[in-house]
N, C-alpha and C positions, 0 to 999 in steps of 0.2 A: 453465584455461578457454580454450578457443579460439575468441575474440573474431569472427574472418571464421564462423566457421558460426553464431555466436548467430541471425539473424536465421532461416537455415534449421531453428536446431533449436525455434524458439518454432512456427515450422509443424509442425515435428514431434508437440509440445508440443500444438498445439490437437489435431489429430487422438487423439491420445492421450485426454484429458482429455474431448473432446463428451460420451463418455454419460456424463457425469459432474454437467457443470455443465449452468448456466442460460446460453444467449446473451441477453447484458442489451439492455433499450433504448437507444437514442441518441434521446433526446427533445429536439425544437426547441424551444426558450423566449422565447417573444415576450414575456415582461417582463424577462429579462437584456437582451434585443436590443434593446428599446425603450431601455431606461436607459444602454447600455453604447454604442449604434452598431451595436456588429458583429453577428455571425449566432453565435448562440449558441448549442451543444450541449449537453446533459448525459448523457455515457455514465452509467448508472445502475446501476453495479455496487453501491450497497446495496438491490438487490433479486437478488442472487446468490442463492444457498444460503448459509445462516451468517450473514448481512450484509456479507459485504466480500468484496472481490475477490482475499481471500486465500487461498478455495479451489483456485485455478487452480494457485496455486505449491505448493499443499498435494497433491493431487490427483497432480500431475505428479512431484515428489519421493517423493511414497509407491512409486506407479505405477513407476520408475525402478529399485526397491530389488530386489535377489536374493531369494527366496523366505529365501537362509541368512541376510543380512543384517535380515526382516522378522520371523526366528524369536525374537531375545531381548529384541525391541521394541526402542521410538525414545522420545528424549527432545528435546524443545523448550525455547524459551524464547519468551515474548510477551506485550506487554504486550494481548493480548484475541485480539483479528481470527483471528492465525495460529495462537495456539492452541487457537480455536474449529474454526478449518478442521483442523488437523492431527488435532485428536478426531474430527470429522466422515470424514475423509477415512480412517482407520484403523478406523475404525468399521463404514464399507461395508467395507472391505478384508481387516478380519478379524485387523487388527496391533492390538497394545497396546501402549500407552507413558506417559510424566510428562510433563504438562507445568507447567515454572516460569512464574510470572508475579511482577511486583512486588509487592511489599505493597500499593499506595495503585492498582490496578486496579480500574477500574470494576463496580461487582457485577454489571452488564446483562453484564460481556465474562464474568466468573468465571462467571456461570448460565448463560451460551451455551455455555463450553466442557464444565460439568458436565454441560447436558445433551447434547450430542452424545457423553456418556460418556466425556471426559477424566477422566484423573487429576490433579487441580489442586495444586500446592505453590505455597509463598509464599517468597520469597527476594528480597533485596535493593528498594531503594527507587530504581533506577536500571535501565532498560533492560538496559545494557552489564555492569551487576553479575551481570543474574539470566542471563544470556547465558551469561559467563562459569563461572559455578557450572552451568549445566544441561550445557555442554561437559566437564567436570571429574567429573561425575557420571557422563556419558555413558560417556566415557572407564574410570574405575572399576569402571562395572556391565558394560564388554565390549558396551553399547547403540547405536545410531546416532543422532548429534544430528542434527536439523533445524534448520539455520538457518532464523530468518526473512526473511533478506533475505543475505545473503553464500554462496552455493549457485548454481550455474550452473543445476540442474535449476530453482530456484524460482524463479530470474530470469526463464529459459523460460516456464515456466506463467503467469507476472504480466505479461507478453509478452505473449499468447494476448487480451489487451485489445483490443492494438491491432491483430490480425488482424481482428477483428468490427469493428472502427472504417474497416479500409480496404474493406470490405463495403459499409459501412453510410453512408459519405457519401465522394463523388469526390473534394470538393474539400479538404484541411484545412490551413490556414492559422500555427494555430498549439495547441498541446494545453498545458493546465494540470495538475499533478500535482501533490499533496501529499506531500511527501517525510520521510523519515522515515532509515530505514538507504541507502536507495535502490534497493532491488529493484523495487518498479514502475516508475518513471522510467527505469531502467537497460533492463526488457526492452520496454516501449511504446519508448524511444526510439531507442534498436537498430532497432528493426521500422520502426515508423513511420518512419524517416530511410529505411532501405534501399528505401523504397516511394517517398518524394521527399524529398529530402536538405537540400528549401527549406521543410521544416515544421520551425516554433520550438518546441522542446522548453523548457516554462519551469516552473522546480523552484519551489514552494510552500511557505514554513515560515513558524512562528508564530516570532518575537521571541525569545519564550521560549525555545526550543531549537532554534537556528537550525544543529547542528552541520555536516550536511553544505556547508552555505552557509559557512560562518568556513572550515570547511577546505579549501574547495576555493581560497579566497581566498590562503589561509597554504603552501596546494600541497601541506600533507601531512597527516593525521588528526588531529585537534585532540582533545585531553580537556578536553572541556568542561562546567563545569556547566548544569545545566538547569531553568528553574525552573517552577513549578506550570502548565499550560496546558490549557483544554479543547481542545486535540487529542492530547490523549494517546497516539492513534495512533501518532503522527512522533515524542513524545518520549523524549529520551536520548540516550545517545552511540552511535557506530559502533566494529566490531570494528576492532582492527587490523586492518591489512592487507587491508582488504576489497573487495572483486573490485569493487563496486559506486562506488567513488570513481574508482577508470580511466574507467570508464563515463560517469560524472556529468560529468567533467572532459569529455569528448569529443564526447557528443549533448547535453550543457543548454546550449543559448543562450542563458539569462537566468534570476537568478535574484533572486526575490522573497521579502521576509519583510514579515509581516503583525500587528500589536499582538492581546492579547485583545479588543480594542473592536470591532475589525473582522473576528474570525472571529466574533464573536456578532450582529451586524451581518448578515453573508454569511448566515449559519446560517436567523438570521427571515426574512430575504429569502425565500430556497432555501420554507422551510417553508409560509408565505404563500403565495406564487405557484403550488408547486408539489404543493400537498397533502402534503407524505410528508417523514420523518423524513430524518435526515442525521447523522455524526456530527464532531464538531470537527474530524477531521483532512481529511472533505471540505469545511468551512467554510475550511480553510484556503483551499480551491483555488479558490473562489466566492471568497473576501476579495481573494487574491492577482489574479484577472479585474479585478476592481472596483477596484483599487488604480493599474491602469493599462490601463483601459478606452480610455483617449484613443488608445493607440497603433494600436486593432486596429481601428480604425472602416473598416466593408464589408469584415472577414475572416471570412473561416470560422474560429471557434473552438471548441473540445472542453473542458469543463471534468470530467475524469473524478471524479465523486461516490463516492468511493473505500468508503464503508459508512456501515450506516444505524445502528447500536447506540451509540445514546443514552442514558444513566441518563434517569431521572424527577428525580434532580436536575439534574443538569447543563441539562436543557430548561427544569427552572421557573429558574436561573439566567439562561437563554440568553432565555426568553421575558420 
């Protein structure tokens, strides 16, 4: 991956991807801004296509592929988001493919992916497990895997964020991201820094599976256990080697971890104030604001609401 062009190829990236996708709101939130001090955004990528702003990375990786590379189909792995968008995105496109998710996936993500007409398999109780097996298959059937997050194409696309962010408001201060493998963080803060180099990229994790946070601490890939969280999104471990821990290491200025108390906390807030669903791994990014409000008081702040696919239990939990 050639790290000096990333920032050009997510322009590349959004071009590619428009008639694709949805450009999301940047909604101002006078009850975060009352409570918090600062001037508070919420890019509202769970009103995407799919729910989450996974489509963009999905979209652009499919997009990307040789006609011969698209002919014996793709295989994924995801714990929901991206194997909702990667069914979605194959589906206009006209590819077929498998996508692995955990066992212990949310049914709201397994019915999202079913119905964008994914092929859904169940494999492993661990992010990094079912990852592993969907590569290994890939490999096997002569198929192309999709990374969720370890893919320069999808890094690109998940990028494409924070092109509409520098659109859409002059001044930004500082941007919250819920982190997971770290493909959104990696290509918003690629972009976003290339645009001003003095916007704080600050990475979001639950407690629970804080991995790319321990690792970047320890300076090199941690296997880590992870244990039960509603952001299911962010949970699990990262590939080896993955493209996305250079990144993280080099644009995140700060990084936050957030207990369950307080993404369910963040979650009623968001839900209260702003009418419209959310799901745990953008409660992260709302917790993670709220966690250290005091610092950003009269800053422009972006709290990207990374998807809206909530179970009906997880909300009667959360409510």
């Amino acid at each position: 991956m050639n790290r000096e062009r990333l920032p050009a190829d997510i322009v590349l990236a959004a071009n590619r991807i428009n008639p694709h996708i949805r450009e999301t709101p940047l909604d101002e939130s006078p009850y975060f801004s009352e409570i918090t001090g600062a001037n508070v955004y919420m890019k509202l990528e769970n009103l995407q296509h799919t729910g989450s702003f996974k489509l963009r990375g999905a979209f652009n990786k499919v997009l990307s592929l040789t006609p011969e590379q698209r002919l014996p189909g793709c295989v994924t792995a995801s714990s929901g988001n991206h194997g909702a968008a990667i069914a979605y995105a194959m589906k206009k496109l006209g590819v077929t493919g498998v996508i692995f998710v955990p066992e212990q996936t949310s049914s709201v993500k397994v019915d999202a992916i079913k119905r964008a007409g994914g092929d859904v398999r169940f494999f492993g109780t661990d992010g990094l497990d079912t990852e592993t097996h969907a590569r290994e298959y890939a490999e096997e059937n002569e198929m192309v895997y999709l990374s969720p997050y370890n893919d320069a194409d999808v890094i690109a696309g998940q990028g494409t964020v924070s092109v509409e962010l520098a659109k859409q408001l002059s001044q930004i201060d500082a941007v919250f991201v819920a982190v997971g493998g770290g493909g959104l963080i990696s290509g918003v803060g690629s972009f976003i820094k290339s645009v001003n180099p003095a916007v704080e990229v600050v990475s979001c994790q639950p407690a629970a599976s804080a991995v790319m946070t321990e690792s970047v601490k320890a300076g090199k890939i941690l296997d880590l256990p992870s244990d039960p969280t509603l952001s299911d999104g962010t949970a699990g471990g990262i590939e080896a080697g993955s493209m996305t821990f250079d990144i993280c290491r080099d644009v995140v200025g700060r990084y936050i971890t957030v207990s369950e108390e307080q993404i369910a906390h963040a979650m009623r807030e968001f839900i209260d104030s702003h009418h419209m669903l959310l799901e745990g791994a953008a409660g992260v990014a709302v917790a993670g604001l709220l966690e250290v409000a005091s610092d950003y008081v009269g800053k422009n702040v972006v709290v990207i609401i990374c998807g809206g696919n909530v179970s009906r239990d997880t909300l009667k939990k959360v409510i």
